[in-house]
N, C-alpha and C positions, 0 to 999 in steps of 0.2 A: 705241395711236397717238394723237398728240393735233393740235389746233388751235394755229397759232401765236398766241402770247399778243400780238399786234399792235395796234397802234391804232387804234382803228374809223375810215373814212374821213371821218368829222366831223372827228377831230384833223389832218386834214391841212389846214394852214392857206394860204388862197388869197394872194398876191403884193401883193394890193392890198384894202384894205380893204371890207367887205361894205358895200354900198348900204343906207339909210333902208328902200328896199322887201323886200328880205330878210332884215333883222339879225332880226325877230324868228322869224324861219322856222329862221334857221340856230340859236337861242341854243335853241330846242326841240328841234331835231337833235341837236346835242349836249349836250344834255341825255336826253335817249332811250338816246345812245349809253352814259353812263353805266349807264345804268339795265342795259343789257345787260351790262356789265363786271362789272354788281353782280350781277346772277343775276336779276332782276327781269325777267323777261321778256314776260309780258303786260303789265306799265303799258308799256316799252317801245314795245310794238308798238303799242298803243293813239297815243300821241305821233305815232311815226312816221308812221302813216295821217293824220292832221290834217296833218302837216308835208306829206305827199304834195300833198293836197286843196289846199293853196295854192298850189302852181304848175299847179292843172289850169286855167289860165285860157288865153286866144287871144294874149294879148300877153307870153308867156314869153319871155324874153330869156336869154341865155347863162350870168347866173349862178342864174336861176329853174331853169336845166337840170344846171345844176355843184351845187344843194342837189335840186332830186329824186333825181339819180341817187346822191348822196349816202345818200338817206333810204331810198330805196328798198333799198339794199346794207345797210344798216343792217337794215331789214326782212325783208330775205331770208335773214340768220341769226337772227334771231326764227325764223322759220318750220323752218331747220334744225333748231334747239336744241328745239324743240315737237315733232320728229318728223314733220313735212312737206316732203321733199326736192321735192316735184313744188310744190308753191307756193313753195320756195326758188327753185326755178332757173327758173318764171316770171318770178319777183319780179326776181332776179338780171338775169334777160337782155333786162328794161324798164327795170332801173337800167343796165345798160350801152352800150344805146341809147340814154338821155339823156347820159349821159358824152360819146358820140361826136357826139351833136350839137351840147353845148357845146363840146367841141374846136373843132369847126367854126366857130361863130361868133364865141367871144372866144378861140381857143390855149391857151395851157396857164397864162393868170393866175390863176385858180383854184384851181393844182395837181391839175387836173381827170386827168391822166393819172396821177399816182400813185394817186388814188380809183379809175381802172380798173384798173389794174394789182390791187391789192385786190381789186378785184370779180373779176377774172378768176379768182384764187387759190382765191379764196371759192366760188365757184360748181363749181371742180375739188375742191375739199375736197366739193360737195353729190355731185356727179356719183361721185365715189369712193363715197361712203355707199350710192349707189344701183346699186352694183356695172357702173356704164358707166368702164370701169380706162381701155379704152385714149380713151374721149373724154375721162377725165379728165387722161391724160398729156399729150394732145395740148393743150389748153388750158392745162397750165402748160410748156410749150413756148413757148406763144404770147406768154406774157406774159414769159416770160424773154426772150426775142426782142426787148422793147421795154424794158428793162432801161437800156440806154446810149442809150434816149431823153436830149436833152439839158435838163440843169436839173430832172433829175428828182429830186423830194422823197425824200427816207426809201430811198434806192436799196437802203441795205445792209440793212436792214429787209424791206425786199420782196425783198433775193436769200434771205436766210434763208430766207423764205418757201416762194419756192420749191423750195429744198432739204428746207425740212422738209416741204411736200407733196406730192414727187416720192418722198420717203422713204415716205410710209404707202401710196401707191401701189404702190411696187416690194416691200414687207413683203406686201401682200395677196394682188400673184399669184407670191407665192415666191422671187423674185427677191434673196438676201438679202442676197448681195455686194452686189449695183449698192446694196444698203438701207443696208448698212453705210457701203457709199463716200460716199452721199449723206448718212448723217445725220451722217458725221463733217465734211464738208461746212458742213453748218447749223450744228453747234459751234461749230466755227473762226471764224464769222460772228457768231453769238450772244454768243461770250465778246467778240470787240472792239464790239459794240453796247451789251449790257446782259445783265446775268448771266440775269436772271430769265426772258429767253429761251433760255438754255439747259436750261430743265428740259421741254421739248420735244423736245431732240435727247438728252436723256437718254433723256427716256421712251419713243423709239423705237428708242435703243442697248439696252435694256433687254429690250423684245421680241423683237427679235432676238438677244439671246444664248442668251433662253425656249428659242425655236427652234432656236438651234444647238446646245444641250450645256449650257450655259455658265452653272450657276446662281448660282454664287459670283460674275461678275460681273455677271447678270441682277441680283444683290440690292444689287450696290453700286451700278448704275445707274441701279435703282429709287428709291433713298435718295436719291440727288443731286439728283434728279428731284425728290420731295417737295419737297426744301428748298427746292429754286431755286423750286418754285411755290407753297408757301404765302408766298413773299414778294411773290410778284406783285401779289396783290390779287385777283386774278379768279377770281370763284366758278365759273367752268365749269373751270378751270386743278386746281383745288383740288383737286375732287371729283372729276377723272380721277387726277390722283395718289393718293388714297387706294384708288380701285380696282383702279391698278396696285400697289400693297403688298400688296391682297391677293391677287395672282394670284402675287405673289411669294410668298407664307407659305404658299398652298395647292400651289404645286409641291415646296416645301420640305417637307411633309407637318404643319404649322403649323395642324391644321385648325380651333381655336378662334380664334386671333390671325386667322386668315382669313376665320372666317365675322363677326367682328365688325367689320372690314375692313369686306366687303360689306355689310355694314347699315348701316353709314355711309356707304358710297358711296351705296349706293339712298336712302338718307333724304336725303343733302344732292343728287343727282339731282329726286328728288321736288320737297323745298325749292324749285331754280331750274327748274324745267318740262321738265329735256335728257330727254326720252322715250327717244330712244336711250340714253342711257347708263342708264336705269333699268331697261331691259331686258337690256343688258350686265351690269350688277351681281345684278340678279335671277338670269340664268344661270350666273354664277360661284357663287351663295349655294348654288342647285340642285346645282350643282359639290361643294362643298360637303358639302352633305346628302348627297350618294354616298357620295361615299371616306370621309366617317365612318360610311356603315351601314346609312344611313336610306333605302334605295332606293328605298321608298314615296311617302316624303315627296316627295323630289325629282323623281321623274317626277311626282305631282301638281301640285307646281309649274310642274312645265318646260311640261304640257299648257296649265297655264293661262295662261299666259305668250304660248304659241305662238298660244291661240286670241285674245290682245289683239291681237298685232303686225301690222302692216298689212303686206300682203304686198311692196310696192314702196317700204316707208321702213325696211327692216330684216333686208337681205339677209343679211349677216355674224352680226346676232344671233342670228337662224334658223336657217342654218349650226349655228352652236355650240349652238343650242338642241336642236336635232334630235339634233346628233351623242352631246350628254349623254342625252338622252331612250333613243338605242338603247342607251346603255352600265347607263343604271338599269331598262332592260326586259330588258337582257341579266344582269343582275346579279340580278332576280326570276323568271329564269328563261323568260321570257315571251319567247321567240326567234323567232315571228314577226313581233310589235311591235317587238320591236329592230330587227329587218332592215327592216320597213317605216322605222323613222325613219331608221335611215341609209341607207337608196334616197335620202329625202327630203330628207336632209345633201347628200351627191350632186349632187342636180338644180343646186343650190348654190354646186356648189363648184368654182372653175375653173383654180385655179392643181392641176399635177400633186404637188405637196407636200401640199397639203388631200387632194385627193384618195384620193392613196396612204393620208395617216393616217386618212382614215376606212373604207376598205377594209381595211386593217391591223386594226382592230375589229372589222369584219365576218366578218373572219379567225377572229379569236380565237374572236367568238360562235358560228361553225358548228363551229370545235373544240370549244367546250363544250357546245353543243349536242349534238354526235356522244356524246361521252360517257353525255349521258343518255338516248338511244336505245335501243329495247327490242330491236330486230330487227339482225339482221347487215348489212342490204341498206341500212338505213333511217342506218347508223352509217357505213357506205363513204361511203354518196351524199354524206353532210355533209363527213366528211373531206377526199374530193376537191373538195366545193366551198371548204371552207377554203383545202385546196390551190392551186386555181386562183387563188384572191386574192392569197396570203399570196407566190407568187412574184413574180408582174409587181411588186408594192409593194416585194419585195427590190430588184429588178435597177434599178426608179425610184427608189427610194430612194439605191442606188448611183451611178446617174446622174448627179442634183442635188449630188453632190460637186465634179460636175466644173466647177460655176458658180463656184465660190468659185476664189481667188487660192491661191496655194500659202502654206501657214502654219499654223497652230496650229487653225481653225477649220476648214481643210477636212479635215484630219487627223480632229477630233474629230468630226467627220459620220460618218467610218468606223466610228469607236471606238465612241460610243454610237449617233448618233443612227440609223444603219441597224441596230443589234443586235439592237430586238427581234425587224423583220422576218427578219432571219436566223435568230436563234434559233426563229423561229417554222417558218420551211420546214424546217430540220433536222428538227424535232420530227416535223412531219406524214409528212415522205418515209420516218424510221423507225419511225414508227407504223403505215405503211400497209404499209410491207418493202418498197421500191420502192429496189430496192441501185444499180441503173442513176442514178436520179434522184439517190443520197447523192453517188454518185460525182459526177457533173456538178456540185453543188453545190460539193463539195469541192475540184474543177480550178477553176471560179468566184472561189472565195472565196482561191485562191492566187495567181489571174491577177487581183490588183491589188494597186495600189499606197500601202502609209501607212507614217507612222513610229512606232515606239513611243513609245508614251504617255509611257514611263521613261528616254528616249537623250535624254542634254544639248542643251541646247540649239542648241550650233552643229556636233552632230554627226547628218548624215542616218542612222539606221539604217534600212535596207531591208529590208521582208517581201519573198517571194519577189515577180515580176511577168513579165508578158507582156513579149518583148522584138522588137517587130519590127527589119528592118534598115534602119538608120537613117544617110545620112552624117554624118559628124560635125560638120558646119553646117547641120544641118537642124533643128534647133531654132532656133535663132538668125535662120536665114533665115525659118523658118516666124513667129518671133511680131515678127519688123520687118516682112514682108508683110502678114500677116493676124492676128495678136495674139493667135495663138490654139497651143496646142502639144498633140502628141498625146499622150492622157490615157497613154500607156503612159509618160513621161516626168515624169509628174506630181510625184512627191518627188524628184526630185533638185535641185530651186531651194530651197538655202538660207534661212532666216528667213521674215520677212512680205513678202509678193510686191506686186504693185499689182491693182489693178483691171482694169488693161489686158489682163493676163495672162488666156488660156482655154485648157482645153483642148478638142479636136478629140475627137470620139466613138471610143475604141480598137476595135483591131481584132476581131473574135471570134478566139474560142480552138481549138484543133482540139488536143482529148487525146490521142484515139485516130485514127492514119494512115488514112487511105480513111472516117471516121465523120465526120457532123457537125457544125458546132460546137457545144461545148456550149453549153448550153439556148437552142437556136438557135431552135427553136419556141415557146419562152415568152418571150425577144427578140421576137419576132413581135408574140407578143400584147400585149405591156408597151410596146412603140410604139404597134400601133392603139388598145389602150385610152387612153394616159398621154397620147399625140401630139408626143412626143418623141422625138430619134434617141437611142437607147442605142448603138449599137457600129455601127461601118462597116462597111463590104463585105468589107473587105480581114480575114485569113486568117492565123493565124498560129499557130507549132506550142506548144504549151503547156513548158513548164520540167518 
């Protein structure tokens, strides 16, 4: 996910010419502001503070307040880019107190409202790093809301904006439709502005396709992405693009063109001071050093890494940190280290799609664990804990289908992106001979609905599915009321759907007359864990 490549609020030029008392305040503001475009971020920041110090005076006037709150927003992505979220959104929310006071006293000659608008974006961009999602949502709300202020500078500029930061918002807590709708969004906007904004909304069509399946267009999205940003100019642009090429070559299983990827993302990270991102890149490099073999190497790394990061400026890297750290402890065998790091991926991780994938691992590791168990009692107990994980992560995993629009991408959620959880409880229920359990599994995996992978494009082919009774406007009435349709209905809407489209959580299944629905007890538990509705109240008899 990336920062829109926008113009620092120094470039937003005031209506009316700068006064004798401030030209030389503003001509070092932006001048600073360069400095940050270039990757230079201490001299930067050094500037900025001088520029501050001269309006701390008693007799500040409206445009003494239109260049602090300027300089000050300016500084406050200093202090992001360095890895201090909590001195950003200080910074941030004294720069946008002086915005609102020069509003006050001279209106908007200044272009003083577009400079907040910026700052507000800016500050939801800190607030997302520092995993506060929903205050970050609500804050570019806020500033979209003021959007068709009138006579406002750079409007289309600042919508992109905010599309592309409601996009890395909706990417983090899973949300991949609303991510998708929204970064196609910021495109559309990008391309009539300036190209080299669109290597932003690539770069987050790109993660999202990571996530869905989709690697052959994760790599072309990636690619487009590069281009559009090493034209840009902007060294923090740059060196997120080359990080994202190598997440692309290491899903690809590219694992040399990837780890060299990464060491030039981290060198030119390093270069410009972005802490965060050096610790992004580090963790992929560790990434890395796994899948090609070196399990040692890479939990060495990962530890050292984990013991730099400040615990409140690097929620997401930690995440990823932890969750590779249990995979290379799981990979040496070493299975109570693993399980402890991923508890600690966990505490972490908030959207139910992180979740489930790093339970999904957890999974795996107590199956492999069980394996090398000496005792009969000591090999059960793992199994069923395997167990226990690897379903609720199927049925959540199944779930989050039901976000996406009807089309190609929610299809592909069935196809691959829930299979391994699937393959994974198969495995355990006939490892363990538990034939009740195969069967519930097997009514489960009948009662839904996808298309094949191989049926033409404008023809629905249908797996078996659950079919409650339904009149035959009730679809129609259901998604003009409430926009939403019951998942048992799911593939029969032709092509690519919209956004608007949801489905309603399907019924449970009743296999067997007078029994349960199937896995109506692990439903249970895959809501209170996940905190999701998986399947409704309502009952219905299986096919």
């Amino acid at each position: 996910m990336t920062s829109p490549d926008e113009r620092p609020p120094s470039a937003v030029l005031g209506r009316v010419p700068a006064s004798p008392r401030w030209r030389a305040g503003r001509d070092r503001n932006n001048e600073a502001a360069l400095m940050l475009h270039a990757g230079r971020v201490d001299e930067a920041a050094v500037v900025l503070a001088e520029v501050v110090a001269l309006t701390r005076v008693d007799d500040v006037d409206g445009e003494g307040l239109d260049m602090r709150a300027r300089a000050l927003l300016n500084l406050a992505a200093a202090h992001e880019f360095r890895g201090d979220p909590v001195g950003a959104l200080r910074t941030a929310d004294e720069g946008l107190a002086a915005a609102s006071d020069a509003l006050a006293l001279i209106g908007d000659e200044r272009a003083t409202r577009t400079v907040q608008l910026n700052g507000m974006l800016a500050r939801a961009q800190t607030l997302t790093q520092m995993d506060r999602l929903d205050d970050a949502l609500d804050g570019i709300a806020a500033a979209e809301a003021l959007l068709d202020s009138e006579d406002l500078d750079q409007r289309e500029l600042l919508r992109f904006s905010v599309h592309n930061a409601r996009t890395a918002v909706l990417i983090m807590t899973g949300r991949l439709q609303d991510a998708e709708d929204e970064a196609q969004r910021a495109l559309a906007v990008a391309l009539s502005v300036g190209p080299a904004l669109a290597g932003h909304a690539y770069a987050n069509l790109g993660v999202i396709a990571q996530r869905t399946g989709d690697d052959a267009a994760a790599r072309e999205y990636l690619q487009l992405a590069h281009q559009a940003q090493e034209l840009s100019g902007d060294a923090t642009s740059r060196q997120h693009a080359v990080e994202n090429l190598a997440r692309a070559a290491m899903q690809e299983g590219r694992m040399r063109e990837a780890e060299a990827l990464f060491r030039q993302a981290a060198d030119l990270a390093r270069q410009i001071g972005l802490t965060t991102r050096l610790a992004a890149s580090r963790t992929g490099l560790a990434a890395v050093l796994l899948q090609s073999g070196r399990a040692s190497a890479a939990a060495k790394a990962l530890r050292a890494l984990l013991d730099e990061l400040d615990p409140e400026a690097a929620v997401h890297e930690r995440l990823e940190a932890y969750s590779f750290l249990g995979d290379a402890e799981s990979t040496r065998n070493r299975y109570p280290a693993a399980d402890e790091a991923y508890r600690a991926a966990l505490e972490l991780a908030r959207s139910p799609h992180d979740r489930g994938r790093i339970n999904l691992r957890r999974a795996e590791m107590h199956a492999e664990w069980a394996s090398m168990s000496i005792t009969p009692r000591s090999r059960l107990t793992r199994l069923e804990k395997a167990r226990d994980l690897a379903i609720p992560v199927l049925l959540v995993t199944e779930a989050l289908r039901d976000g996406f629009a009807p089309g190609v991408t929610r299809e592909r959620w069935s196809l691959q992106v829930a299979a391994p959880a699937r393959e994974l409880a198969f495995r355990l229920a006939r490892t363990l001979g538990d034939s009740a359990l195969l069967f519930q599994l097997i009514e489960n995996a009948a009662a839904s609905v996808t298309l094949r992978a191989d049926a033409p494009a404008d023809v629905a082919v249908l797996l078996p599915f659950e079919r409650p009774s339904i009149p035959d406007d009730a679809v129609e009435r259901d998604v003009r009321d409430h926009g939403e349709l019951p998942a048992a209905a799911a593939g029969l809407l032709g092509g690519e759907g919209t956004a608007s489209v949801r489905f309603a959580p399907p019924p449970r299944v009743i296999a067997v007359p007078g029994a349960e629905p199937v896995l109506d007890e692990w439903i249970r538990a895959a809501e209170a864990e996940y905190g999701i509705p998986l399947r409704s109240q309502a009952t219905v008899p299986a096919w």
